[in-house]
C-alpha positions in Angstrom: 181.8 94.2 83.8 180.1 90.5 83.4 176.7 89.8 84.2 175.4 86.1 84.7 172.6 84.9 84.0 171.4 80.8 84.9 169.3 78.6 83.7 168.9 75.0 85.9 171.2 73.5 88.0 174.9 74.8 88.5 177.6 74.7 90.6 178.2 77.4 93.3 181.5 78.5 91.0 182.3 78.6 87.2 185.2 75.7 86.0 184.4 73.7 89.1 183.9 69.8 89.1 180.6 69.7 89.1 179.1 66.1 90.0 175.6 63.9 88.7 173.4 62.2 91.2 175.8 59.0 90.3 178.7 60.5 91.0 180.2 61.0 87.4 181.1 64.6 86.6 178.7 67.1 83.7 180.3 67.5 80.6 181.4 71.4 80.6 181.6 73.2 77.4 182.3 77.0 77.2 181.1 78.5 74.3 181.6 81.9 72.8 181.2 82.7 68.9 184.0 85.2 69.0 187.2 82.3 70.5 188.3 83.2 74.0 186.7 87.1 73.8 183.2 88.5 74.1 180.2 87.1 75.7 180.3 83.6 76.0 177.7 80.6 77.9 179.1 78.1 79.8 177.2 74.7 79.5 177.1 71.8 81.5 175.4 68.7 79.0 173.9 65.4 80.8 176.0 63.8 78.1 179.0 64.8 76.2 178.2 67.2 73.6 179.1 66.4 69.4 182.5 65.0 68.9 183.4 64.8 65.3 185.2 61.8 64.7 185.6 61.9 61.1 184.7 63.9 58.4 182.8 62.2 55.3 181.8 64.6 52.8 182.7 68.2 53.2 180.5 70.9 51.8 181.3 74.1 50.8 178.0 76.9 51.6 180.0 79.1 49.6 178.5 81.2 47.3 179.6 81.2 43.8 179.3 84.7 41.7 177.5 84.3 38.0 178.2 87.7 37.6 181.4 89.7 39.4 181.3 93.5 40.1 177.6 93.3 38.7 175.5 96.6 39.2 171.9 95.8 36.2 168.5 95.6 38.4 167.0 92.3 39.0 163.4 91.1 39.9 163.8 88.3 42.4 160.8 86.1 42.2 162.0 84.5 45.2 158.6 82.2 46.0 159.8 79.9 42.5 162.4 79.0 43.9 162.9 75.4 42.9 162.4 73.6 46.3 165.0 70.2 46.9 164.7 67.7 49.1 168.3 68.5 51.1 168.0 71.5 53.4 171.9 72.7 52.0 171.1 72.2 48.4 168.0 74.0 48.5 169.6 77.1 49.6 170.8 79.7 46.4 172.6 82.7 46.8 171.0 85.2 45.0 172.8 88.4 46.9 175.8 88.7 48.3 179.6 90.4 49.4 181.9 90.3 52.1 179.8 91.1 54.5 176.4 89.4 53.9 174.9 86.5 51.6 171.1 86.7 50.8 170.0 83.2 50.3 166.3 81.8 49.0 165.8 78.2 49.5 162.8 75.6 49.6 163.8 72.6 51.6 161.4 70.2 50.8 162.2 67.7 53.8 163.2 68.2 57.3 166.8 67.6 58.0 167.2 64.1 59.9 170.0 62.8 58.0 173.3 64.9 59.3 173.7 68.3 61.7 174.7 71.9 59.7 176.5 74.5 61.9 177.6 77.0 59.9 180.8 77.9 62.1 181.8 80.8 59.6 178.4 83.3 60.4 175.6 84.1 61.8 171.8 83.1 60.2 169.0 85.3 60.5 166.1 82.7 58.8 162.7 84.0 57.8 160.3 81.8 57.6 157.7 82.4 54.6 155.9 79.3 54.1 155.5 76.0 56.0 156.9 75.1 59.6 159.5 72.8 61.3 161.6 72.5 64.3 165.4 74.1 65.0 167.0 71.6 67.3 170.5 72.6 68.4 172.4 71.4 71.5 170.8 74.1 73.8 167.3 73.2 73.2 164.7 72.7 70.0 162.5 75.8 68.8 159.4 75.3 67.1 159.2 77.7 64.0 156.6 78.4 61.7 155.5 80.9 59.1 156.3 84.8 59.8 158.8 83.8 62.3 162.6 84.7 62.3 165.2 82.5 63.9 168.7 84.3 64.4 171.3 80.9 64.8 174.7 82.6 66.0 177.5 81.2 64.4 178.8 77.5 65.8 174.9 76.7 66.9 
């Protein structure tokens, strides 16, 4: 059975037209990480939410194996990482398989340039040094060190 739970200012029903002080109608966006099944939130935005007009560079996140079917013990020394200025490029895979990818990465800079949503999976983030700010189209979190920020896929 569905539950509801709200946040602001809706409309009495769900899929309704659903009207600004001015008179021009809420962009309504219902969105679910699984398609049409599972929980999902549906979103009324003051203004229309990302439209991707054209795509200029893609980028694969990707992991690519050095070693397949690889089973020797490692020692991670995961705080020499080499940090990078771009948030994507400072991210290695240093673990992973079908199911999971273990990634280290020091961004050196806080992403301004472009968005990342990772439409593929979910990211569960720990934060070991520094601090910064998630800002998605539900809201912005402030992160810092010892924190853990679980970003569902499509956020």
């Amino acid at each position: 059975m569905p539950f509801y739970h709200k946040l602001g200012k809706i409309p009495p029903k769900r899929h309704i037209q659903f009207r600004k002080p001015d008179g021009t109608l809420y962009p309504e966006q219902l969105f679910g990480t699984i398609g049409f099944d599972g929980m999902y939130s549906n979103i009324y935005h003051e203004h229309r939410p990302t439209q991707v007009k054209k795509i200029v560079n893609q980028y694969s996140v990707a992991p690519k194996v050095a070693k397949a079917n690889n089973m020797q013990s490692y020692r991670f020394r995961g705080f020499q990482v080499t940090p990078e200025n771009d948030y994507l490029d400072s991210r290695k895979t240093v673990l992973t398989n079908s199911d999971c990818n273990i990634i280290l990465a020091a961004p050196k800079k806080s992403l301004r340039d472009y968005f990342y949503k990772n439409t593929d999976a979910d990211e569960l983030i720990f934060i070991h040094k520094g601090s910064g700010k998630l800002r998605t189209f539900l809201g912005n979190l402030d992160f810092r060190y010892g924190d853990y920020l679980l970003i569902p896929r499509g956020i």
